[in-house]
C-alpha positions in Angstrom: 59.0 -32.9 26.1 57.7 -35.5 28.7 60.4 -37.8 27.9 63.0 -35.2 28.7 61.7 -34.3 31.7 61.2 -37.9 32.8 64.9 -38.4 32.3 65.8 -36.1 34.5 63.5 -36.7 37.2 64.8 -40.2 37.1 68.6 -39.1 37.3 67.2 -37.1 40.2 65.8 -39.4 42.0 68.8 -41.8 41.5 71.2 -38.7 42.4 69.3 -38.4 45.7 68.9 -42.0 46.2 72.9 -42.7 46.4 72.9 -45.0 43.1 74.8 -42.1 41.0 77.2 -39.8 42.8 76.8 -36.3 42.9 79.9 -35.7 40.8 79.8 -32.3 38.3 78.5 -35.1 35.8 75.5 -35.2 37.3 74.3 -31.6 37.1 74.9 -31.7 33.3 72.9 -33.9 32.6 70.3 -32.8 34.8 70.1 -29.5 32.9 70.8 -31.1 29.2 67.8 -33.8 30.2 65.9 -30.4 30.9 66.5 -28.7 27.9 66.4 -31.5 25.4 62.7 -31.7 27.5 61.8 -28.4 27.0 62.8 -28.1 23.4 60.2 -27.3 20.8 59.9 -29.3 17.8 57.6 -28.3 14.6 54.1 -30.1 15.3 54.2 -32.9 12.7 51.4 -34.7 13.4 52.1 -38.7 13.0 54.9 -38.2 10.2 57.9 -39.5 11.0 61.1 -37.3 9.3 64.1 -39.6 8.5 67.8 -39.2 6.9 68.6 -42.1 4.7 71.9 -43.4 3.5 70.9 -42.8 0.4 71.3 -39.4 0.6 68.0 -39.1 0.8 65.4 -37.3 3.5 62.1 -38.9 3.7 58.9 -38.4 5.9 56.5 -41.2 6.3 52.9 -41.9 7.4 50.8 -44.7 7.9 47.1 -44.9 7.0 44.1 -44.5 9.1 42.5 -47.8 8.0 43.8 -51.3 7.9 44.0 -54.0 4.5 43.7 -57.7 5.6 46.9 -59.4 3.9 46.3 -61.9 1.1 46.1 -64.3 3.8 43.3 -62.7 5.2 44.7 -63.2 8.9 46.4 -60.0 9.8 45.9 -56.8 9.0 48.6 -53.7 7.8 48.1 -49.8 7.3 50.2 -49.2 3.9 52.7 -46.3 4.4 53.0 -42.7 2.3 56.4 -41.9 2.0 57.4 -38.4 0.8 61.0 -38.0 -0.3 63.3 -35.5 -1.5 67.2 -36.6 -3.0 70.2 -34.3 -1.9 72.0 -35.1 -5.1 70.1 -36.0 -8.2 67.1 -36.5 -10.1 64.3 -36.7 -10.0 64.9 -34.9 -6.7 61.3 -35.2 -5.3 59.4 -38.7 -5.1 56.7 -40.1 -3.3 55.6 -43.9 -2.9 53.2 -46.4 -1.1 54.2 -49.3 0.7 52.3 -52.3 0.8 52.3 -55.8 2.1 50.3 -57.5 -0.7 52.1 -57.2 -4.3 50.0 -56.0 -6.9 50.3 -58.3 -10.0 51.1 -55.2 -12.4 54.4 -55.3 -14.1 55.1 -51.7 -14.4 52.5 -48.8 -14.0 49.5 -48.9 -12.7 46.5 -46.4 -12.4 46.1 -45.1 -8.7 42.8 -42.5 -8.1 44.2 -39.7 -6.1 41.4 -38.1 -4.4 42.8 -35.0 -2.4 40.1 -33.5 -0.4 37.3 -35.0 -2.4 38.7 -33.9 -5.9 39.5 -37.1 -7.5 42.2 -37.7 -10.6 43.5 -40.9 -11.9 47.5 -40.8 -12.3 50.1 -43.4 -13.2 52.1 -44.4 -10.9 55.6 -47.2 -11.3 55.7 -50.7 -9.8 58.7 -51.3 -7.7 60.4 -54.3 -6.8 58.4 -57.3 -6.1 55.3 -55.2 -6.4 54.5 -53.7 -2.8 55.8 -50.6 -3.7 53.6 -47.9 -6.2 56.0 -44.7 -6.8 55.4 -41.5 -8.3 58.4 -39.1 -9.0 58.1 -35.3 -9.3 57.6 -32.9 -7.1 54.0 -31.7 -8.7 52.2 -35.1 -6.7 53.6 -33.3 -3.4 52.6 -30.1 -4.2 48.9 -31.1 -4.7 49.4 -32.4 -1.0 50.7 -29.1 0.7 47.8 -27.5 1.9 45.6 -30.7 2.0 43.9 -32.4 4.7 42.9 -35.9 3.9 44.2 -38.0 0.9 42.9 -41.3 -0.1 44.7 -43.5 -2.6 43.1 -46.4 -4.0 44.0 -49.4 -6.5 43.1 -52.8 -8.4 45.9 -55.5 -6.9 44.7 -57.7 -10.1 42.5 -58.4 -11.7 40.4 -60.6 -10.0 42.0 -59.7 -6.5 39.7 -56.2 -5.8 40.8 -52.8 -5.4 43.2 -51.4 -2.4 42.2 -48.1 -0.7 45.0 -45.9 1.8 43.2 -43.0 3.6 45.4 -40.8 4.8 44.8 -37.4 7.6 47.7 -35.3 6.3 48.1 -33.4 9.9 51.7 -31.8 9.8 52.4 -32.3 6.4 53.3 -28.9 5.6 56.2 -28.9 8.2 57.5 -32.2 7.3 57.8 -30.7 4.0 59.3 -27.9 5.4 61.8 -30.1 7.3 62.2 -32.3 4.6 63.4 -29.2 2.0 65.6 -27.6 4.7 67.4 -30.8 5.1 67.7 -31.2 1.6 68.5 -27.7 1.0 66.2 -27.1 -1.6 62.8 -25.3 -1.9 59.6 -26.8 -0.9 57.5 -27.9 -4.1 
């Protein structure tokens, strides 16, 4: 909303101050500026909705806390990603991206705690190891009408455990978004 109405303030301004003529143009896009400002967009919280060329509509998140890389110099929030294919199967999916691999091959066991209930699930390795996915639409279902998730992992076995702490504000309409652009049903 700000940014709209920042745009058109400026093309205001620059309308008065003689930089842009006042040609029909300019009304236009004086009152789309406006509108575009004043539009009102489901409150997602921090996730960010995204279309994929992959046919695919995803909504991401970072963490609230930080890992230190393997490095130890810098530090990263891992992502949640929450997807749902157009075309396909399995249609819904979820996944964490990380920096650091983790030295499993294949699966590995994540704890899921979901507003303080805590179960241990299997989740696949993807490529190169930074990537822990889940498929079905069951692990975003637990997630609708949660507040806080925390995810945590061993990176090997003599390399610790990993944690993700997530604050799941929005979720629900990103969900929302995410099925609608799909055109599918929410899990």
């Amino acid at each position: 909303m700000v940014r709209g109405l920042v745009v058109a303030a400026t093309l205001l301004l620059a309308a008065i101050g003689g930089s842009v003529r006042a040609e029909p143009d300019v009304p236009s896009l004086l009152l789309a500026a406006a509108e575009g400002g004043a539009r009102i967009e489901p409150d997602l919280g921090d996730w960010r909705v995204d279309a994929g060329s992959d046919a695919q509509i995803t909504a991401s998140l970072h963490a609230i806390n930080k890992l230190i890389t393997g490095g130890g110099a810098l530090g990263y929030s891992p992502v949640l990603t929450l997807a749902c294919r157009r075309d396909g199967e399995p249609r819904w999916s979820e996944w964490l991206q990380l920096k650091d691999p983790v030295s499993a091959s294949r699966k590995i066991t994540i704890s899921v705690i979901v507003d303080g209930g805590k179960t241990d699930e299997s989740w696949s390795v993807g490529p190169r190891g930074r990537t822990l996915v889940r498929d079905g639409d069951d692990g975003i279902k637990r997630l609708v009408s949660a507040s806080r998730l925390t995810l945590s992992w061993r990176f090997g076995l003599l390399s610790g455990r990993g944690e993700a702490d997530f604050e799941l504000a929005g979720l629900s309409k990103a969900i929302g978004q995410i099925a609608a652009s799909c055109k599918t049903d929410p899990p």
